[in-house]
C-alpha positions as a Markdown table, in Angstrom:
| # | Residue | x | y | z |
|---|---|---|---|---|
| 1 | Unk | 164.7 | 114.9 | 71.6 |
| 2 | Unk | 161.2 | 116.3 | 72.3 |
| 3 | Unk | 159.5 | 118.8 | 70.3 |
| 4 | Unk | 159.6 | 120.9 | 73.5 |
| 5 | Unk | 163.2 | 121.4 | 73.6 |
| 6 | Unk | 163.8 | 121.0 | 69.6 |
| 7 | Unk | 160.8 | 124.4 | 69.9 |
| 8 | Unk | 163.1 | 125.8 | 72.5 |
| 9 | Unk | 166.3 | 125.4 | 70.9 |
| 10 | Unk | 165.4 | 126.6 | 67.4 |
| 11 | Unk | 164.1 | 129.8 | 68.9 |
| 12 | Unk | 167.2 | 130.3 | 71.1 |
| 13 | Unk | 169.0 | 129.6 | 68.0 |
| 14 | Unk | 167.4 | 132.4 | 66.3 |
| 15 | Unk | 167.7 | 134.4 | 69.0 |
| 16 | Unk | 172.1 | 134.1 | 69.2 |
| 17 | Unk | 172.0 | 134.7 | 65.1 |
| 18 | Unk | 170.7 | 138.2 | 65.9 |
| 19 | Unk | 173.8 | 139.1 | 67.6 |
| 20 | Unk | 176.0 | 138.0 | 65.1 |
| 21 | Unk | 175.5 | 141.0 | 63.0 |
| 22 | Unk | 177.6 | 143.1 | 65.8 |
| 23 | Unk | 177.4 | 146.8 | 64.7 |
| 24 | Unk | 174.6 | 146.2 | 61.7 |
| 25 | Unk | 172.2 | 145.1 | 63.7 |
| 26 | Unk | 170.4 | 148.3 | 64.4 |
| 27 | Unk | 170.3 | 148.3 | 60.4 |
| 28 | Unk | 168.9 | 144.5 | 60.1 |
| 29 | Unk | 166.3 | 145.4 | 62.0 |
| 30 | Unk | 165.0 | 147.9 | 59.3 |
| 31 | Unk | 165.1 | 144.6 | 56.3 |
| 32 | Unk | 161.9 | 143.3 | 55.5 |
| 33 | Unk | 160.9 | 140.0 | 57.7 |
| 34 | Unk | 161.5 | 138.1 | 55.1 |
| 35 | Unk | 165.2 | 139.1 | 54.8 |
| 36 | Unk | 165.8 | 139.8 | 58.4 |
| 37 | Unk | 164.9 | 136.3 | 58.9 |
| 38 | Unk | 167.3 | 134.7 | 56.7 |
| 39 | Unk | 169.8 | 137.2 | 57.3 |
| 40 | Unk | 170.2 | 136.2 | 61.3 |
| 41 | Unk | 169.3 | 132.6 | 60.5 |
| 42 | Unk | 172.3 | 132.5 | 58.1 |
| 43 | Unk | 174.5 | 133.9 | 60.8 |
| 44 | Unk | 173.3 | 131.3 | 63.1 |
| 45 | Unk | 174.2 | 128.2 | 61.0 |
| 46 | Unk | 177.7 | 130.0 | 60.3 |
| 47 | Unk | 177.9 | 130.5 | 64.6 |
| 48 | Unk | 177.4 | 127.0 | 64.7 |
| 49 | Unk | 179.8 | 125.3 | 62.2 |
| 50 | Unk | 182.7 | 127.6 | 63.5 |
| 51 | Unk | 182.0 | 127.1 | 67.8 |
| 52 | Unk | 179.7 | 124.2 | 67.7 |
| 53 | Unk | 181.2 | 121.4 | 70.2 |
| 54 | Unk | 184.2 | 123.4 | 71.3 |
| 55 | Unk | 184.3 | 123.8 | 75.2 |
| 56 | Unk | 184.1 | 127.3 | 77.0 |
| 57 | Unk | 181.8 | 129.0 | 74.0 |
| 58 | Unk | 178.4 | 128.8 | 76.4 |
| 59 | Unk | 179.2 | 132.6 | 78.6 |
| 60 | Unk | 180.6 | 133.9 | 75.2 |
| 61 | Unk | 177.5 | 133.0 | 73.3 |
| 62 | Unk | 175.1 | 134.2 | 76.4 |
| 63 | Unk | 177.4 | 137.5 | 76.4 |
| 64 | Unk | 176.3 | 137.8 | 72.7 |
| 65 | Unk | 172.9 | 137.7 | 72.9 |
| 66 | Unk | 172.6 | 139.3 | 75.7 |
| 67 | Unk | 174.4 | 142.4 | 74.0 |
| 68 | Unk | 172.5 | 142.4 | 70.8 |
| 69 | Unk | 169.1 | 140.2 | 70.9 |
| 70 | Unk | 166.8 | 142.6 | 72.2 |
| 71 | Unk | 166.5 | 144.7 | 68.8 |
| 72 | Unk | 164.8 | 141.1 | 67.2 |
| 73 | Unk | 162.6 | 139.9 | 69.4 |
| 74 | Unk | 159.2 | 141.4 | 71.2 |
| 75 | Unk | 159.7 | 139.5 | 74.5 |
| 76 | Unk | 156.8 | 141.0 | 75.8 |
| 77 | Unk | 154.4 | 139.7 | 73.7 |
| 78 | Unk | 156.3 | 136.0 | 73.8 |
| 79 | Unk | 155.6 | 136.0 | 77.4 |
| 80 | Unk | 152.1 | 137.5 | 77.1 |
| 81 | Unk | 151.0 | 134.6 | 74.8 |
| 82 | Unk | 153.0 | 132.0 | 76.7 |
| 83 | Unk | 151.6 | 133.1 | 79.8 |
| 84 | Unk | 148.0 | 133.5 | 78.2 |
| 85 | Unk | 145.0 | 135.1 | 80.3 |
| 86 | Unk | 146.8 | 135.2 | 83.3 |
| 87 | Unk | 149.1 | 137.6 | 82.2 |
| 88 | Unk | 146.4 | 140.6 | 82.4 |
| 89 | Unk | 146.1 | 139.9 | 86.1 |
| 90 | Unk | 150.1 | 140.3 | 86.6 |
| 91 | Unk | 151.6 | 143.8 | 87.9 |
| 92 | Unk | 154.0 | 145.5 | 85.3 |
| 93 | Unk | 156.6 | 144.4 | 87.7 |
| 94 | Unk | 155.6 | 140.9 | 87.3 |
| 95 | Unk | 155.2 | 141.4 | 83.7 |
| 96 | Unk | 158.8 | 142.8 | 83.4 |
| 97 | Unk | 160.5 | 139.6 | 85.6 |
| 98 | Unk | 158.4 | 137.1 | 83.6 |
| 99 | Unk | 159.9 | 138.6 | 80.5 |
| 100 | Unk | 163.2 | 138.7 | 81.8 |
| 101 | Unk | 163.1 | 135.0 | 82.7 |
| 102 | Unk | 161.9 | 133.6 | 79.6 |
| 103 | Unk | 164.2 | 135.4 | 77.4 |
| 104 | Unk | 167.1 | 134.0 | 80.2 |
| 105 | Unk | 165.9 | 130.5 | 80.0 |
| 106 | Unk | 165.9 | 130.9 | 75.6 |
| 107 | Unk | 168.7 | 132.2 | 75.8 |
| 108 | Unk | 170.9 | 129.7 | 78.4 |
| 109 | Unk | 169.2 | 127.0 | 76.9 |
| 110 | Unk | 170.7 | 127.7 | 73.3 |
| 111 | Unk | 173.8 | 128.5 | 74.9 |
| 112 | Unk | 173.6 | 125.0 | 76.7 |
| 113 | Unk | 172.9 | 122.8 | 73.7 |
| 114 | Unk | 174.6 | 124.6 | 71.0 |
| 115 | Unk | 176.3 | 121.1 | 69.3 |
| 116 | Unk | 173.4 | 119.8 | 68.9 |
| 117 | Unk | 172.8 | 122.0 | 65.8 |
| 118 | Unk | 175.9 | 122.0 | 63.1 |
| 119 | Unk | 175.0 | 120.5 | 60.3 |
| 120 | Unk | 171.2 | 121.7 | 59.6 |
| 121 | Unk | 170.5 | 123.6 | 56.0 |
| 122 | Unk | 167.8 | 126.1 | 55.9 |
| 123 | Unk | 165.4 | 126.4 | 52.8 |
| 124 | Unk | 163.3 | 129.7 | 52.4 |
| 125 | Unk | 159.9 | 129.4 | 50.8 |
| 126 | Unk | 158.0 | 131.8 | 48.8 |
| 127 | Unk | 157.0 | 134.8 | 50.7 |
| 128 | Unk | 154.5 | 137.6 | 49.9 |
| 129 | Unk | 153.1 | 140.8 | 51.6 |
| 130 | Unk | 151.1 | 143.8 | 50.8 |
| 131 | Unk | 152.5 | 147.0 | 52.2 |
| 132 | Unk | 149.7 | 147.5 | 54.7 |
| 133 | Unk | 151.1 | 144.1 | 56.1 |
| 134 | Unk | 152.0 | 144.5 | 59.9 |
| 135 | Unk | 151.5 | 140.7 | 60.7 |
| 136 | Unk | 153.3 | 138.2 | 58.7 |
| 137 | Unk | 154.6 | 134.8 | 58.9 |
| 138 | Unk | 158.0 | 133.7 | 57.4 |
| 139 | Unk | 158.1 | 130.1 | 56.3 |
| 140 | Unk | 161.6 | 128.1 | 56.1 |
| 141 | Unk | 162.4 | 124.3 | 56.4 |
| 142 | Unk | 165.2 | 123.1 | 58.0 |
| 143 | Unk | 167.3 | 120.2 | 56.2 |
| 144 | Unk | 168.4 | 117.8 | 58.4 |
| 145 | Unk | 171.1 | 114.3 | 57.2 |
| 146 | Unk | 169.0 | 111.5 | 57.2 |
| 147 | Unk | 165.4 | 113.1 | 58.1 |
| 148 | Unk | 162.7 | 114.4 | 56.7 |
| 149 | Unk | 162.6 | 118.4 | 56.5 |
| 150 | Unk | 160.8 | 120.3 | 59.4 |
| 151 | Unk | 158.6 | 123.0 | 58.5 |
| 152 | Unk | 159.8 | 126.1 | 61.0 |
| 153 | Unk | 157.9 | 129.1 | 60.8 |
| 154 | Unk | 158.5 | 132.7 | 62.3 |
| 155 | Unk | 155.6 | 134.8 | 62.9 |
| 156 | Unk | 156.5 | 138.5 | 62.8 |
| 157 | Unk | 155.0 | 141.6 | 63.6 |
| 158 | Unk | 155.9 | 145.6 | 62.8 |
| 159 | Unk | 156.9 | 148.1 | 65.1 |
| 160 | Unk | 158.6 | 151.5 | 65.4 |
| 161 | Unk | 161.9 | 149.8 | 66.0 |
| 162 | Unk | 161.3 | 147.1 | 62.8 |
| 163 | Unk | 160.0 | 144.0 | 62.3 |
| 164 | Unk | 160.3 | 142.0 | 65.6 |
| 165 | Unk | 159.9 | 138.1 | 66.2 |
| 166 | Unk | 157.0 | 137.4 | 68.5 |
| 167 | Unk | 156.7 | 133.6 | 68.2 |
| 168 | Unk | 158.2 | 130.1 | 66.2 |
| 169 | Unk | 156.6 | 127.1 | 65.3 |
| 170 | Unk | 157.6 | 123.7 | 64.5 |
| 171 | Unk | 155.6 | 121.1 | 62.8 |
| 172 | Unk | 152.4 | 123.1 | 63.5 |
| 173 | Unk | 153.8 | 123.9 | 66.9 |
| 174 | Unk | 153.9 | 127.1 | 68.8 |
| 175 | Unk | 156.7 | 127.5 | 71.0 |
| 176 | Unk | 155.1 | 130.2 | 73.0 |
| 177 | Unk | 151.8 | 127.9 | 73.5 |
| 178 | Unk | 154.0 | 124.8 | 74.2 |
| 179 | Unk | 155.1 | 126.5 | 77.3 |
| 180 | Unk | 151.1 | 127.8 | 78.3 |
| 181 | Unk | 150.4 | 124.2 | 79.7 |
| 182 | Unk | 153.3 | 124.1 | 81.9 |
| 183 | Unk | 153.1 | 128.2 | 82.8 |
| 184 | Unk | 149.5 | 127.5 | 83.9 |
| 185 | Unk | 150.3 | 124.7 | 86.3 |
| 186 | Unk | 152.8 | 127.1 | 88.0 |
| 187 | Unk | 151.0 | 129.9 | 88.4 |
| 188 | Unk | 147.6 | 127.2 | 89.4 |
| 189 | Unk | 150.2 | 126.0 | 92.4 |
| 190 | Unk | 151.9 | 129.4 | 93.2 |
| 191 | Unk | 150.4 | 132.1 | 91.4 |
| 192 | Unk | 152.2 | 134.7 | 88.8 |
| 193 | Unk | 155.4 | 134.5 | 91.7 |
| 194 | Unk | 155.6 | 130.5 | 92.1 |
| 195 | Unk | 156.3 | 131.0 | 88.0 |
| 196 | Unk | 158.6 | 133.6 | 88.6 |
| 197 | Unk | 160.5 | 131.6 | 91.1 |
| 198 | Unk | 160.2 | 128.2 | 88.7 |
| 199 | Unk | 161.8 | 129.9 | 85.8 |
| 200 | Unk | 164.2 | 131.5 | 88.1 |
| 201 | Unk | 165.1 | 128.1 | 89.2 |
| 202 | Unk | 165.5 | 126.6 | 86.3 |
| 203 | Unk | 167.8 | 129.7 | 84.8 |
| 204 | Unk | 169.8 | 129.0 | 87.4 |
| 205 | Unk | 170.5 | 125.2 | 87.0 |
| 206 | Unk | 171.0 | 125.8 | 83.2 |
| 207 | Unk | 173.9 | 128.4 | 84.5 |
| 208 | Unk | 175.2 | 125.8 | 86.6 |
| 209 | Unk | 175.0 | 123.0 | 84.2 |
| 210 | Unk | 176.8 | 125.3 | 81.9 |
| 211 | Unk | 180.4 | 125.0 | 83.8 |
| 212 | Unk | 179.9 | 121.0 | 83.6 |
| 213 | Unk | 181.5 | 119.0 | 80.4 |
């Protein structure tokens, strides 16, 4: 598996733990980023044991996140950095259907690959901030059988809603820059709409690959 997905998948697989809290998640939102991250990365790993590999779980799991992720995650500024400079020259329209894409493709991507991911262990490391703090990062490793631990870090920033994901990295890897390579050749062929259209495209063959064993 490339980094690319692995990047892609962890994130998503943040992004479904932040449903699982149902009703409490307006209250997760108000932990500290430290907690807030383990809390919905625990919920994840549990999501994964009990519906990992079992057929017809990939609309339930998109209906989840798409009911509760939002509160989490600053799509906004995901897109912004994935995007990078090109982003300033987009309308707020664009801005607001580039968004809207990325989190769909996250989000069917998880959804998609969800049994990849059962039997992974989290470990939390040390974390420190002063109260003036409003940018943090959150380091964790993830345990895997038979492999050598991968560093995952979320970077995290505060907000009048809480703290609020804004990017993951893997290995020393950005997910939101691993995407500004391929973003840029898009939008060099066909502008800020040919991207629009490509992650369109692409949401749409993940929802039709969804229906298929």
């Amino acid at each position: 598996m490339s980094i690319f997905r692995f990047l892609t998948i962890v994130a998503a697989s943040l992004l479904a733990g932040s449903v699982l809290a149902g009703e409490g998640a307006p209250a997760a939102a108000q932990l500290p980023p430290d907690a807030l991250v383990q809390s919905v990365t625990e919920d994840v790993l549990k999501l994964l044991k009990q519906n990992g590999g079992k057929e017809g779980n990939t609309q339930k799991t998109i209906d989840l996140v798409e009911a509760r992720v939002l509160p989490h995650f600053n799509f906004h500024h995901m897109t912004a950095l994935a995007v990078g400079r090109e982003w300033n020259r987009a309308s707020a329209q664009q801005k607001d259907m580039l968004a809207r894409q990325f989190h769909d493709l996250l989000v069917r991507t998880y959804a998609n690959t969800v049994t990849s991911y059962r039997e992974q262990k989290v470990r939390y490391k040390p974390f420190k901030m002063k109260p003036e703090d409003t940018d943090v990062r959150v380091r964790t490793e993830i345990l895997q059988p038979g492999a050598r631990p991968v560093q995952l870090d979320y970077s995290l920033e505060k907000m009048d809603g809480g703290w609020k994901v804004y990017d993951v990295t893997v290995a020393g890897v950005s997910l939101v820059i691993n995407y500004r390579a391929s973003f840029g050749e898009e939008i060099r062929k066909g502008g800020i709409d040919g991207l629009i259209k490509a992650l369109r495209d692409k949401n749409a063959s993940l929802k039709k690959d969804a229906g298929k064993p």
